[in-house]
C-alpha positions in Angstrom: 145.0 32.0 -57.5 146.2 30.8 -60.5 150.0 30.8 -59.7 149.3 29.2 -56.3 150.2 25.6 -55.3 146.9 23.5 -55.2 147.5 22.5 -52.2 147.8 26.2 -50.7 144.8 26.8 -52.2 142.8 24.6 -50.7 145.0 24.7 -46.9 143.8 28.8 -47.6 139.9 27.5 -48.6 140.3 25.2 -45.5 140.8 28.5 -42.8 138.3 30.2 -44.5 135.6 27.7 -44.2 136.6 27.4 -40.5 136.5 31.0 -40.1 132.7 31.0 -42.0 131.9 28.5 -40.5 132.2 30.0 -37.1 131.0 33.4 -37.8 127.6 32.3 -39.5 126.8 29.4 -37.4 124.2 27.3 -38.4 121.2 30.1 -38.8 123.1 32.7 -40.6 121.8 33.8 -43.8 121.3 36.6 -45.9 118.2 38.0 -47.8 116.3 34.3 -47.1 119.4 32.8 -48.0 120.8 30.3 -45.5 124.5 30.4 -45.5 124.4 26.8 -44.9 122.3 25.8 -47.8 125.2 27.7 -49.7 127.8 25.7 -47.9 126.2 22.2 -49.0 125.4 22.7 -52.8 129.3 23.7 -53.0 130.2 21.0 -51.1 127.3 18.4 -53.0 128.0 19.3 -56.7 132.1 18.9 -55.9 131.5 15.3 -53.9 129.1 14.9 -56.9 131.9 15.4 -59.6 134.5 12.6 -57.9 131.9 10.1 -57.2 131.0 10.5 -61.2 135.0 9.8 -61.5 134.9 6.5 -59.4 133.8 3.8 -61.5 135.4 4.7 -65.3 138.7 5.5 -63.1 138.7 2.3 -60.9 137.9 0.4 -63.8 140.5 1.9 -66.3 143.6 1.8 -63.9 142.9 -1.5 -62.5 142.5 -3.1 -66.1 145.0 -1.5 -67.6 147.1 -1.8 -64.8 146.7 -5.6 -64.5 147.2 -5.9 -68.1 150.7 -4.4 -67.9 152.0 -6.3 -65.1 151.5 -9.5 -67.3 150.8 -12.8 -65.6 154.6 -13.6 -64.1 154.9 -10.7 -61.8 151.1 -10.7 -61.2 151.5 -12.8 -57.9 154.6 -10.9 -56.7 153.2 -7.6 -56.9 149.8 -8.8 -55.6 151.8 -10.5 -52.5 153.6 -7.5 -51.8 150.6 -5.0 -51.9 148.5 -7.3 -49.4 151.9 -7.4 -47.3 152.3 -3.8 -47.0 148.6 -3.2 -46.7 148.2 -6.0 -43.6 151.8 -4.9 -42.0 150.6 -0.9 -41.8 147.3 -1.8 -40.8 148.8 -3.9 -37.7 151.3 -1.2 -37.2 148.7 1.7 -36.9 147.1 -0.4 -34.4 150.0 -0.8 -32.2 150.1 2.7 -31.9 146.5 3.3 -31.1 146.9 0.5 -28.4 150.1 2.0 -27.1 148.6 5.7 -26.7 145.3 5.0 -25.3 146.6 2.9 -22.9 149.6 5.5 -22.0 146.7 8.5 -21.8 143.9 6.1 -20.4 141.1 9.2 -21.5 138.1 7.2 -20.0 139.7 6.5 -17.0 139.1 8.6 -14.2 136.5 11.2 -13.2 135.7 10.4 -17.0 133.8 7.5 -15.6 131.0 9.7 -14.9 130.4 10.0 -18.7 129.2 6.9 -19.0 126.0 8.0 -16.5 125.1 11.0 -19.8 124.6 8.4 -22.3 120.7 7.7 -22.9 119.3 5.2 -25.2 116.3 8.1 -25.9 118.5 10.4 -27.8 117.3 10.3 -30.7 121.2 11.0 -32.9 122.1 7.8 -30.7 119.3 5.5 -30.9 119.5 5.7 -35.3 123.1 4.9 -34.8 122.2 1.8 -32.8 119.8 0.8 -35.8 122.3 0.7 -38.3 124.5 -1.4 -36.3 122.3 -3.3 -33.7 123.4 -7.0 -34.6 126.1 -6.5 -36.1 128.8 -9.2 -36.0 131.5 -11.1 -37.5 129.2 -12.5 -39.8 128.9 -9.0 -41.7 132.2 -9.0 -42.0 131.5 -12.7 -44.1 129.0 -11.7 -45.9 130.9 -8.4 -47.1 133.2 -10.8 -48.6 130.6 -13.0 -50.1 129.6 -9.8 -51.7 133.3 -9.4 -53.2 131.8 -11.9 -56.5 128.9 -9.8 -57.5 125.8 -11.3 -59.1 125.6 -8.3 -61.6 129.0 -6.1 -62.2 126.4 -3.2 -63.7 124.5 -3.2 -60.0 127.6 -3.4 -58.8 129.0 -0.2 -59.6 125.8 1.6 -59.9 125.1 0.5 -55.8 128.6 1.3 -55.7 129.8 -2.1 -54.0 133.4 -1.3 -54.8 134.8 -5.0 -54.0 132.8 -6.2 -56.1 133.6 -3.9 -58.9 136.9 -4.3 -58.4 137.0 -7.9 -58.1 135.8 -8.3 -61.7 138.2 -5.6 -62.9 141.3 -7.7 -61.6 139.7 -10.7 -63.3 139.3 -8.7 -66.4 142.9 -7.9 -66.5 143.9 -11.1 -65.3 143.1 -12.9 -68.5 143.1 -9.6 -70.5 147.0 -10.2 -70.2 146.7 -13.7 -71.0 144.4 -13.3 -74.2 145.8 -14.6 -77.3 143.3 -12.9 -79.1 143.6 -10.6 -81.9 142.1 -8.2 -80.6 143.2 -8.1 -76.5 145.7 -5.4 -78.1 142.8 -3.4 -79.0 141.1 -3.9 -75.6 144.3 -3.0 -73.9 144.7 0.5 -75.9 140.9 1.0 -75.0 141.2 1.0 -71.5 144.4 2.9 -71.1 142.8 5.5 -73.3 140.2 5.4 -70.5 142.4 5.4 -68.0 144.5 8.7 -70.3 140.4 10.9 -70.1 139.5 10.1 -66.9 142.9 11.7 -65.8 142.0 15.0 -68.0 138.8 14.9 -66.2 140.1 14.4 -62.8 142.2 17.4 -63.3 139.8 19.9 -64.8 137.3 18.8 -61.7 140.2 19.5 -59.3 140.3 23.3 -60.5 136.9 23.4 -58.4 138.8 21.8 -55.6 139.3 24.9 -53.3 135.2 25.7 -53.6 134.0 22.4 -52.9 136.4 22.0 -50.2 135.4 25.2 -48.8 131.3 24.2 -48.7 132.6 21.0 -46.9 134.2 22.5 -44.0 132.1 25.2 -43.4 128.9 23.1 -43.3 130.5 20.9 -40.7 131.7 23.8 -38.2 127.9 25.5 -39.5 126.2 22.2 -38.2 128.3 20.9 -34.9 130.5 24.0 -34.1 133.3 23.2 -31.4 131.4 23.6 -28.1 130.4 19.8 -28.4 134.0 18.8 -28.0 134.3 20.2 -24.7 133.2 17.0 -22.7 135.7 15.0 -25.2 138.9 16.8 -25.4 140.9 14.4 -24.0 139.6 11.5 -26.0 139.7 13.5 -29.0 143.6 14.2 -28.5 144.1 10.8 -27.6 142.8 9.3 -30.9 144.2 12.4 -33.0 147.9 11.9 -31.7 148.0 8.8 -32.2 147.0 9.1 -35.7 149.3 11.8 -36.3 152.0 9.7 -34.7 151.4 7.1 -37.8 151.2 9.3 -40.6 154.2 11.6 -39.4 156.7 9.0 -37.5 155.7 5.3 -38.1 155.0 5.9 -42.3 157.8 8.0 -43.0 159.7 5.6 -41.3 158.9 2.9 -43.5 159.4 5.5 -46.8 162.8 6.0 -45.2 164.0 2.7 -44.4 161.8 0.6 -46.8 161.0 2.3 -50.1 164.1 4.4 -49.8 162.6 7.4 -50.9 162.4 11.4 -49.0 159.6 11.3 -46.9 159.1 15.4 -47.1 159.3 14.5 -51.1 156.5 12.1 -50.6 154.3 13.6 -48.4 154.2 17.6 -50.4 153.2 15.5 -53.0 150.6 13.8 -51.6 149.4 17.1 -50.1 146.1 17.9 -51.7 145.3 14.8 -51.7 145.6 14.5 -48.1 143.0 17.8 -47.9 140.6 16.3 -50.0 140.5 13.4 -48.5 140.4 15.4 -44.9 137.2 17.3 -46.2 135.3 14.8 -47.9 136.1 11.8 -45.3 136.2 9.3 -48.2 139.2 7.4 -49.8 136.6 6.5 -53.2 136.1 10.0 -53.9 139.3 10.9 -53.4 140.7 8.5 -55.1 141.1 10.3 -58.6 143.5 12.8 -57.3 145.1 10.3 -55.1 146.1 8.5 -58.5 146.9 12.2 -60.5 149.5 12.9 -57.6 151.0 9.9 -57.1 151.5 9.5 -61.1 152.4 12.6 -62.0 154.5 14.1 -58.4 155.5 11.2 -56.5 156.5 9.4 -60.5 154.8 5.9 -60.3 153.8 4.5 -62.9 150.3 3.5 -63.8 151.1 0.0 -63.8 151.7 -0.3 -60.0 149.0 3.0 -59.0 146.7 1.3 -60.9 146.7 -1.9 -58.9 147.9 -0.6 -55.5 145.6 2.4 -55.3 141.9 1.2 -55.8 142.6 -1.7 -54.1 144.2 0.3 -51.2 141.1 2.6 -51.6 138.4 0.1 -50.4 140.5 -2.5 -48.4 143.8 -0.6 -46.6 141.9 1.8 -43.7 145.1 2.2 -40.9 143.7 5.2 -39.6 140.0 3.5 -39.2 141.8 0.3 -38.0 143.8 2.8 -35.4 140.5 4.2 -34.6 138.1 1.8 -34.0 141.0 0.2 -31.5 141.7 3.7 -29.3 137.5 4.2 -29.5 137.0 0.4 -28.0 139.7 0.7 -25.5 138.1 4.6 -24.5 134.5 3.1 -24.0 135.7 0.1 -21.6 137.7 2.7 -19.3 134.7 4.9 -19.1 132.6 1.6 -18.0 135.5 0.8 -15.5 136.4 -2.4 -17.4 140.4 -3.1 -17.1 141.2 -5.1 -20.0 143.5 -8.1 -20.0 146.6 -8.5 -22.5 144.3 -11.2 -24.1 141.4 -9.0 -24.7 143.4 -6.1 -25.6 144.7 -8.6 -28.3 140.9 -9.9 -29.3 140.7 -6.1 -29.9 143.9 -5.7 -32.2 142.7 -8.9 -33.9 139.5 -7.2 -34.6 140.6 -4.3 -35.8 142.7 -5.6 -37.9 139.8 -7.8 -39.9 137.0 -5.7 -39.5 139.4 -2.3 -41.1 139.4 -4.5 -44.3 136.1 -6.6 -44.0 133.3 -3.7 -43.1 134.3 -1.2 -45.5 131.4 -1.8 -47.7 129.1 -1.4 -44.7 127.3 1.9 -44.7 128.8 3.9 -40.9 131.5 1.4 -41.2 134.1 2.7 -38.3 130.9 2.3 -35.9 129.9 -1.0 -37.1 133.2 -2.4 -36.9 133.4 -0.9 -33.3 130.0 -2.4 -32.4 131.6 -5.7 -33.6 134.6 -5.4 -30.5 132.3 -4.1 -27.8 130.7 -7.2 -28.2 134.0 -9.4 -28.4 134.4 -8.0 -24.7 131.2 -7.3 -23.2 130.4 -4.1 -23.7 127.2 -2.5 -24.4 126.5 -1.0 -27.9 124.7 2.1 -26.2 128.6 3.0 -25.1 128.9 4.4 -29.3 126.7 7.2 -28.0 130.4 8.7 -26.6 132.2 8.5 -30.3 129.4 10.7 -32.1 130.0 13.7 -30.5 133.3 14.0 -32.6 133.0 11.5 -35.2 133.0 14.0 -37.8 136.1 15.8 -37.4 138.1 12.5 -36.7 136.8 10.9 -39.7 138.7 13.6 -41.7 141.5 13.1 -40.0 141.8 9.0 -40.1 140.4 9.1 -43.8 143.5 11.6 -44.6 145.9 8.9 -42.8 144.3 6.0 -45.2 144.9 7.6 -47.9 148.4 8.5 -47.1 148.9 5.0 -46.2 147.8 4.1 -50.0 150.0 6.0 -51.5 153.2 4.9 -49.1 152.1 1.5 -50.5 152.3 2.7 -53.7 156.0 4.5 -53.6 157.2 1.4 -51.6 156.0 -1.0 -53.9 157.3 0.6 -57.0 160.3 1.0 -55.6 160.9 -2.7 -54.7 159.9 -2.9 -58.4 163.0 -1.6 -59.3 161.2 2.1 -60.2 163.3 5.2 -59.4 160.1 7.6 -59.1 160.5 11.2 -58.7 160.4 11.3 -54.9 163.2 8.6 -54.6 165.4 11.0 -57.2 165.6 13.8 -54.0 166.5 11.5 -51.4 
């Protein structure tokens, strides 16, 4: 396995999880051994190992990052990362709009869905809790949060605007320190930045295991006869997600950052898996930064900003999402949608992709926040859970692909060549 391409390795863990998955259900076992159990301390102690990486990485890369972009260019690079980050996001949502509205999966004999949802399922009535109330002032008070009271809290609750709110302040006036020793502070937290790297890729050797225990406990736990009743939905939402992250995103390498898309994206491959099998940006985060440095060639100074920014506030596939999921649950309610809601919707999308990422089941929150926009009742959610799961691998793949097309397009209006640019 040694010789093998990390990201074969884990595509190859990925088929066999699915395959194990299948085969030993969620009873199988051997000896008093559930298989399961099995599948979830691979999975645990891997998820485990990047979370451990999150803070000391975000830290290091914004820091040091920030301190070599220097104050001048500071505003310029920060304008252009919150331009690309906004544009994408809009973009993605577009193409949710466009799609669901093209397929119209609710509409139909699908209206009789809406008669199998019951407040007394238990799965349904905790998601209600978390998000019952929810509004537009969460989205506030998520930004309120951004200035924490306590940086230490901060990254042990891992409240990751927050965290790195401080570390862009840090750098800020790092770079502008005329202090003896800001040169030693500066070599400090690049060395940082230089570990946490070696770390990242010694825990990335265990990639294809923990990937493995993942999968399989997800097909273990929900199998695929629970799709059934949502196929079409379920298409809907994945094509159009797969229409962003393989026509409107390469377009923009292409045209934009002038760089192969192909190049790009077998880079950003195992990143992409990881990201697919542990549904979060954060924790994938340190190989998102270890590919983009060392195969797509930018340089720390712009990954370091772009990234863990990208990471917590830059979510087009959850943006794309939460707008095809919306539109789903008013056609299976009968509710035809004017051109003004439908834009209330891509409004909310847009703000609530950037604003509710700190909220804990964030993609149903943020929904919960347009149903109520246009009248619709909260209990509707009780269609998305059935397959959440698998399409929170796919959208949090697309996010962080987004990120990293951020990060090549940025660094090549920065005058970078990179490595993917070279083979265009």
């Amino acid at each position: 396995m040694r010789n093998i391409p990390l990201h074969w390795q884990i595509g190859i863990a990925i088929l066999l999880a699915v395959l194990a998955g299948i085969l030993g259900g969620a009873d199988g076992g051997i000896g008093g051994l559930a298989f399961i159990s099995v599948y979830e301390f691979l999975g645990t102690i891997f998820l485990n190992a990047l979370k451990m990486l999150i803070v000391p990485l975000v830290m290091a890369s914004i820091i040091s990052g920030m301190a070599g972009v220097g104050g001048d260019k500071l505003e310029k690079l920060g304008g252009k990362t919150l331009l690309f980050y906004a544009s994408s996001s809009l973009i993605a949502i577009l193409i949710g709009l466009a799609v669901v509205n093209i397929i119209a999966p609710g509409s139909g004999d699908n209206q009789a869905l809406a008669a199998t949802i019951s407040s007394s399922d238990p799965e349904l009535s905790d998601t209600l809790a978390k998000v019952e109330g929810r509004g537009m002032a969460d989205v506030v008070q998520v930004f309120v949060r951004m200035v924490p009271t306590n940086v230490v809290a901060a990254a042990a609750n891992g409240q990751m605007l927050g965290l790195i709110f401080f570390s862009l302040l840090f750098g800020f006036f790092l770079a502008r320190s005329k202090s003896e020793h800001a040169a030693t502070l500066m070599h400090f937290w690049q060395g940082v930045m230089d570990i946490m790297t070696e770390i990242t890729m010694w825990v990335m050797k265990f990639a294809p295991l923990g990937v493995f225990g993942l999968v399989a406990k997800t097909v273990a736990a929900t199998g695929f006869a629970a799709f059934k009743p949502m196929l079409l939905f379920f298409f809907t939402a994945l094509l159009a997600l797969l229409i962003h992250a393989f026509v409107a995103l390469p377009l923009l390498l292409r045209y934009v950052g002038r760089v192969n898309p192909k190049a790009h994206f077998a880079a950003m491959t195992p990143a992409m898996l990881t990201a697919f099998s542990t549904a979060s940006s954060s924790a994938t985060l340190p190989l998102t930064l270890e590919s983009i440095q060392e195969k797509s060639g930018v340089s720390k100074r712009v990954s370091g900003f772009v990234l863990p920014l990208g990471a917590t506030v830059n979510m087009d596939g959850t943006a794309l999402y939460e707008c095809v999921a919306a539109m789903f649950i008013a056609q299976v309610y009968g509710l035809d949608l004017s051109w003004v809601q439908q834009f209330t919707v891509v409004i909310i999308a847009l703000l609530t992709s950037i604003g509710v990422a700190g909220i804990p089941a964030a993609s149903l929150v943020a929904i919960s926040v347009i149903l109520g926009a246009i009248g619709l009742p909260l209990e509707g959610i009780g269609l998305l859970l059935v397959t959440d799961r698998v399409l929170d691998m796919v959208r949090t793949a697309v996010n962080v692909f987004s990120d990293s097309c951020a990060a090549v397009i940025i660094a090549r209006s920065e005058g970078e060549t990179t490595k993917v640019a070279a083979q265009a």
